[in-house]
N, C-alpha and C positions, 0 to 999 in steps of 0.2 A: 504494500500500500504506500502511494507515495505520502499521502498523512495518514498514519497509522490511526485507530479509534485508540483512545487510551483507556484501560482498563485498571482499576485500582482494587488490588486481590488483599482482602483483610483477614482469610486463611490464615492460621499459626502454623510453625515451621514442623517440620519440612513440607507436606504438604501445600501451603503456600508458592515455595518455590519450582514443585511439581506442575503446578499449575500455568504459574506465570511463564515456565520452560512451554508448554502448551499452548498458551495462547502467543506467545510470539513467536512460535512456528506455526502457527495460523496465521501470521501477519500483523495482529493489535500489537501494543504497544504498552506490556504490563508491566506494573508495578505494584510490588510487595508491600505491603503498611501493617503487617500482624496486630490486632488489639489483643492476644490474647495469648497464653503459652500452656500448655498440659505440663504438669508435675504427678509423680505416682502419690498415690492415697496411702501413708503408711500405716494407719489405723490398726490396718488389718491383717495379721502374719499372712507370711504363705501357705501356712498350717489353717489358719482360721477362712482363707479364702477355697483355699483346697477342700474342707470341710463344708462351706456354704455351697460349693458346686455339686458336691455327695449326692445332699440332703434334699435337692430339687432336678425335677424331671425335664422342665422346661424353661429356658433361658430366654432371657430377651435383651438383647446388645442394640443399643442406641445411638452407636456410633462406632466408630474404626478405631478409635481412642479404646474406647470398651471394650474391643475385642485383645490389643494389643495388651493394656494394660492388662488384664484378669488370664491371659493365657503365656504370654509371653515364656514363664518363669517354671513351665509343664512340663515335665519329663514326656517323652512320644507314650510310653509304658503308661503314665497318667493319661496321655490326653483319648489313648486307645479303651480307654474305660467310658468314655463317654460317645461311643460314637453312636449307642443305642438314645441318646439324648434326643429332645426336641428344642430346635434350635431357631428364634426368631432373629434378622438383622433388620432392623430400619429402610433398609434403603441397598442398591445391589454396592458399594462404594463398600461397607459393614459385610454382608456375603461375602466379598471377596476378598478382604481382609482375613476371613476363615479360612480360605484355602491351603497357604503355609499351613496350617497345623493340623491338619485333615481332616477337618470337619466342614459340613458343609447347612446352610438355614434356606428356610423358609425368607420372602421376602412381601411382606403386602402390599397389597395397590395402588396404596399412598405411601411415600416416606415419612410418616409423622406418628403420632401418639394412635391417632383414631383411625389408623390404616392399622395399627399394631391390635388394637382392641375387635377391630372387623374381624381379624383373621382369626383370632382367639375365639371369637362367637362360634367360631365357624367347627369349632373341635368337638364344643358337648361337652369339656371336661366335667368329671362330678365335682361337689363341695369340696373347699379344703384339699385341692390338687396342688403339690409344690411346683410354684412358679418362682423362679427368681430374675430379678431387672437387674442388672451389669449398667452402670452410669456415672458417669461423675457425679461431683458434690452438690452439684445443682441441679434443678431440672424444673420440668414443667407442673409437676407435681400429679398430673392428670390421669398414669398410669396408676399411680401407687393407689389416689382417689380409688377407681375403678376397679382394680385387681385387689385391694387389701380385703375386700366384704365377702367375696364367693371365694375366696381361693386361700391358700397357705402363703402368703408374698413374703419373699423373701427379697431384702436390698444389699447390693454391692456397688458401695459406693470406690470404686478405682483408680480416678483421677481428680485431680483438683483443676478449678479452671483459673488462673493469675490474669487478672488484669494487665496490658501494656501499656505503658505513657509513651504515646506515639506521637513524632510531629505532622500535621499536616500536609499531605503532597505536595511537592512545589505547583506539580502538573497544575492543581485544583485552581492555579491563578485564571487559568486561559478559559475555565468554563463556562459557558454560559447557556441558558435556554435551548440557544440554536442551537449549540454544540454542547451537547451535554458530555458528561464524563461516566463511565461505566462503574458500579461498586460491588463487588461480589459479597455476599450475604447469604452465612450459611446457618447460622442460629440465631434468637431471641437476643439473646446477648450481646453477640457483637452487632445487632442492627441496633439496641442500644446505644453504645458504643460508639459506633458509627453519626448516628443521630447526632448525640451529644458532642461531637466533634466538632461536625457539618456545623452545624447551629452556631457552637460558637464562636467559628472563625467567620462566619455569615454567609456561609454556603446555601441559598436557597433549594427546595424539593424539586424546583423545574431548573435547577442546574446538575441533577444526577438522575441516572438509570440504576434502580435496582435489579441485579441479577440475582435470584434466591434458588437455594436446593428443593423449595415448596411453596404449597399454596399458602402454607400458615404464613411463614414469614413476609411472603409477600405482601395476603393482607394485613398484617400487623405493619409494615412498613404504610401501608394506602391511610391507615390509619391516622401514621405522623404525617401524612401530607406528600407521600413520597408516588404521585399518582401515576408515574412512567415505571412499569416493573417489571420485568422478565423472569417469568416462572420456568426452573429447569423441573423434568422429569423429577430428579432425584441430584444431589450433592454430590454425583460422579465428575471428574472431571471433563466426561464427553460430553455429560450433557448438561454442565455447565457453558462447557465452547457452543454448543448449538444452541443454547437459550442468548449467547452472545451474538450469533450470527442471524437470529432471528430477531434480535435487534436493528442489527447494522442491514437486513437485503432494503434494497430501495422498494 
């Protein structure tokens, strides 16, 4: 492109830079701005996380963070014990993060909470069936709601999420309405984040494109006033690039 679109990737590392290597071998013009960094959850031995995995039938990984964190540290001899498991990922980005360790999930319709609760309808499980959520320290709360009253829920919290003190893109000088700037936008949080940035450097809604991994985020973004938004399938990086090129076709 002889003017590249400029994409500003707020992805934590490495991740982030997986990305931005993808979109400028697409041609845009990306840049890295992380708000946000994974640290392991040490709460919980590897005795005590190994044991939470025993003791539940079915698993629900909410991210590629999730899956890394809670298995990473598996002997193959452990992780071959669980291959009779039921195993949910988020989004195919989480499934495929499984793969290294031989296991393989389920993935639902939607990448979000209520694409996770759909598929679950869909089992029949009886009362008081062990479920457990793999998540960081944060979340929507909306699963545990849901799953703690019919079922045995068990929580594994694995990751911590660390805020960034991030400067603002220099890029963010040149945008404007006509030319907007692209933001990729993969959770609640960093559109938070993101917001609060925007806002208070005085970066107006009609000077950026939101690019989101879902519908949720997107309308949580339509909410703050962010009414240009590009919904990807799911938080993979492919179909992150083609919610950006379904931006950018004339």
């Amino acid at each position: 492109m002889a003017n590249p679109t400029t994409i500003i990737v707020t992805r934590p590392s490495p991740m982030g830079e997986s990305l931005c290597q993808e979109l400028n071998d697409e041609g845009y013009r990306a840049i890295h701005c992380p708000l946000i960094r994974f640290t392991s959850n040490t709460d919980y031995s590897p005795e005590q996380q190994l044991t939470l995995l025993k003791q539940h039938k079915l698993w629900i990984f909410v991210s590629k963070q999730a899956v890394d964190y809670a298995l990473k540290d598996l002997s193959q001899e452990q992780l071959d014990q669980f291959l009779g498991h039921t195993l949910i990922a988020v989004g195919k980005a989480t499934q495929k993060a499984l793969q290294p360790y031989g296991l393989s999930a389920l993935v639902p319709k939607t990448p979000d909470s209520e694409g996770i609760l759909a598929l679950i309808n869909q089992f029949s499980l009886p009362a008081d069936y062990p479920i457990l959520l793999i998540r960081g320290d944060k979340g929507r709360g909306l699963l545990e709601q849901e799953l703690g009253g019919p079922y045995q829920l068990g929580v594994l919290p694995v990751y911590h999420r660390i805020e960034l003190t991030a400067a603002l893109p220099p890029a963010m000088q040149q945008a404007s309405a006509e030319k907007p700037i692209g933001w990729v936008v993969t959770s609640g949080q960093i559109l938070e984040l993101t917001d609060k940035m925007l806002s208070t450097a005085g970066i107006t809604p009609e000077q950026v494109v939101i690019i989101s991994g879902s519908s949720r985020i997107s309308d949580l973004a339509r909410q703050m006033g962010y009414t240009n938004c590009y919904t990807a399938k799911d938080a993979s990086n492919a179909e992150i690039i083609s919610a950006c090129l379904n931006w950018c076709q004339p």
